[in-house]
C-alpha beads as a LAMMPS data file, in Angstrom:
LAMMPS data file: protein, C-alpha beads

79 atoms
78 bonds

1 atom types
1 bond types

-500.0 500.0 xlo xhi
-500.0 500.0 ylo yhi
-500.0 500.0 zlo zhi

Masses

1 110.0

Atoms # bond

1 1 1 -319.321 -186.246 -191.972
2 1 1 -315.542 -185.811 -190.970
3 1 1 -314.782 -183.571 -188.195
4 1 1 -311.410 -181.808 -187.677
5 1 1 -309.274 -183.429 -184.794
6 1 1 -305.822 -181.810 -184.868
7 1 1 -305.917 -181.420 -189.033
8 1 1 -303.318 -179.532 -190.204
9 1 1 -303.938 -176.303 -192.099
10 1 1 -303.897 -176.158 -195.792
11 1 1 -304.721 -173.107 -196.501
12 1 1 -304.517 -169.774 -194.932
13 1 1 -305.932 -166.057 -196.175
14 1 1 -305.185 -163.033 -194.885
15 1 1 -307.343 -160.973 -196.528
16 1 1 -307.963 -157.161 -195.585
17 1 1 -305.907 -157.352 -192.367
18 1 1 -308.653 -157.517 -190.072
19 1 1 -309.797 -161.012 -190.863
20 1 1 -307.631 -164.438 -191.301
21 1 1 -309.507 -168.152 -193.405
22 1 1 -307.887 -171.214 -192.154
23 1 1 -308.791 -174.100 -193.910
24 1 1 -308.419 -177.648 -192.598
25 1 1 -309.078 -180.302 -195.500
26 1 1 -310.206 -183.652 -195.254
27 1 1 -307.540 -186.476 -195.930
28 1 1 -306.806 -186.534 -199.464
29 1 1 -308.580 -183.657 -200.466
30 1 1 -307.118 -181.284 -202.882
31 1 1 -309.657 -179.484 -204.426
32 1 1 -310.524 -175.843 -203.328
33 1 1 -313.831 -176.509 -204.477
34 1 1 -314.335 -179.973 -202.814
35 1 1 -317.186 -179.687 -199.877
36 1 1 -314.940 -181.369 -197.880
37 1 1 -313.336 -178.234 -195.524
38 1 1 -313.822 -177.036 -192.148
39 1 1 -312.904 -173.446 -192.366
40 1 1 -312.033 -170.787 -189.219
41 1 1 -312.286 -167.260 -189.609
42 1 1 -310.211 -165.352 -186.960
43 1 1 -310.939 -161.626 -186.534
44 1 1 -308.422 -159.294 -185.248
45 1 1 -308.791 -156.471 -183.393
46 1 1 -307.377 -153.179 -184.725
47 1 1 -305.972 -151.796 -182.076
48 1 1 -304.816 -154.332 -180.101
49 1 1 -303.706 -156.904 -183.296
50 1 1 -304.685 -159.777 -181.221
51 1 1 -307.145 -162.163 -182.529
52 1 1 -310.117 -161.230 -180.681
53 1 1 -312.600 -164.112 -181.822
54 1 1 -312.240 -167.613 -183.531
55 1 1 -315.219 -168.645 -185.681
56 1 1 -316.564 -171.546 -187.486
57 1 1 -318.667 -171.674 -190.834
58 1 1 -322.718 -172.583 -189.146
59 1 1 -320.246 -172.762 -185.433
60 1 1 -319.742 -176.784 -186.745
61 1 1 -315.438 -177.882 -186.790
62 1 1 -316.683 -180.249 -189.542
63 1 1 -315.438 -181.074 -193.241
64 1 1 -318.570 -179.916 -195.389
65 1 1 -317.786 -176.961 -196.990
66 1 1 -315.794 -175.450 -199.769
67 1 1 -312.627 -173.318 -199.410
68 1 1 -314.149 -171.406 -202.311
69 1 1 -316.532 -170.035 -200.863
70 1 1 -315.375 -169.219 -197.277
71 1 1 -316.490 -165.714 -197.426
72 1 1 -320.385 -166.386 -198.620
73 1 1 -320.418 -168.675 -195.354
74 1 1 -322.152 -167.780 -192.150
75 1 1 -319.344 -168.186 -188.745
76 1 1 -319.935 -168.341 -185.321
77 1 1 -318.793 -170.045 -182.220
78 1 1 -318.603 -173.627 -181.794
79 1 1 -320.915 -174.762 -179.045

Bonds

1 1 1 2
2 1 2 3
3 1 3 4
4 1 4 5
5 1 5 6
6 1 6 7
7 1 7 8
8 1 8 9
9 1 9 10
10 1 10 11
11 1 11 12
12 1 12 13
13 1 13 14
14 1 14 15
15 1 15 16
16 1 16 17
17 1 17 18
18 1 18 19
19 1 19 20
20 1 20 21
21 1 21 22
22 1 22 23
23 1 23 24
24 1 24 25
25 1 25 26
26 1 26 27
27 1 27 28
28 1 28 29
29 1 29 30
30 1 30 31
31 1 31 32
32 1 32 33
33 1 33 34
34 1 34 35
35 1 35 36
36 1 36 37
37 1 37 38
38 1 38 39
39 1 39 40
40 1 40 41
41 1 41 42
42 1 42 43
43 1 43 44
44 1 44 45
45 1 45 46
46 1 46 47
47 1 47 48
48 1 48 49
49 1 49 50
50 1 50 51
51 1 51 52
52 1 52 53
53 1 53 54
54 1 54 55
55 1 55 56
56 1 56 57
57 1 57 58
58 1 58 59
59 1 59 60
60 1 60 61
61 1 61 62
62 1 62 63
63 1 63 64
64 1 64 65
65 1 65 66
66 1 66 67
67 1 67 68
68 1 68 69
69 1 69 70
70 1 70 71
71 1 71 72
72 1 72 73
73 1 73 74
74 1 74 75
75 1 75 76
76 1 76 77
77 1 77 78
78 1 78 79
């Protein structure tokens, strides 16, 4: 498995206001569809518009899953 260790972000989506994907790829990796992202989501509060919470698909800052699909995924604190 690759971990993220200061990655840089390939992909970001805002999507209803409320909720922000970042996507960190592994080296070379292109693909959206490649299992080989670690993916944040960041959820902002409404009133405030500060990010209230950072979260990571199964809590794990690891290259395994698929940009694709960041929204089916399950997020929660690293621990």
């Amino acid at each position: 498995m690759i971990y993220v260790s200061k990655g840089v972000c390939a992909r970001i989506d805002p999507t209803d206001g409320s909720v922000i994907y970042r996507g960190y790829p592994a080296a070379g990796t292109t693909s959206e569809v490649a299992p080989s992202w670690a993916i944040s989501r960041q959820t902002i509060d409404s009133v405030s518009g500060v990010i209230s919470q950072e979260e990571w698909v199964n809590g794990r800052l690891e290259c395994a899953y698929k940009w694709c699909s960041r929204a089916d995924y399950t997020y929660s604190i690293p621990k």
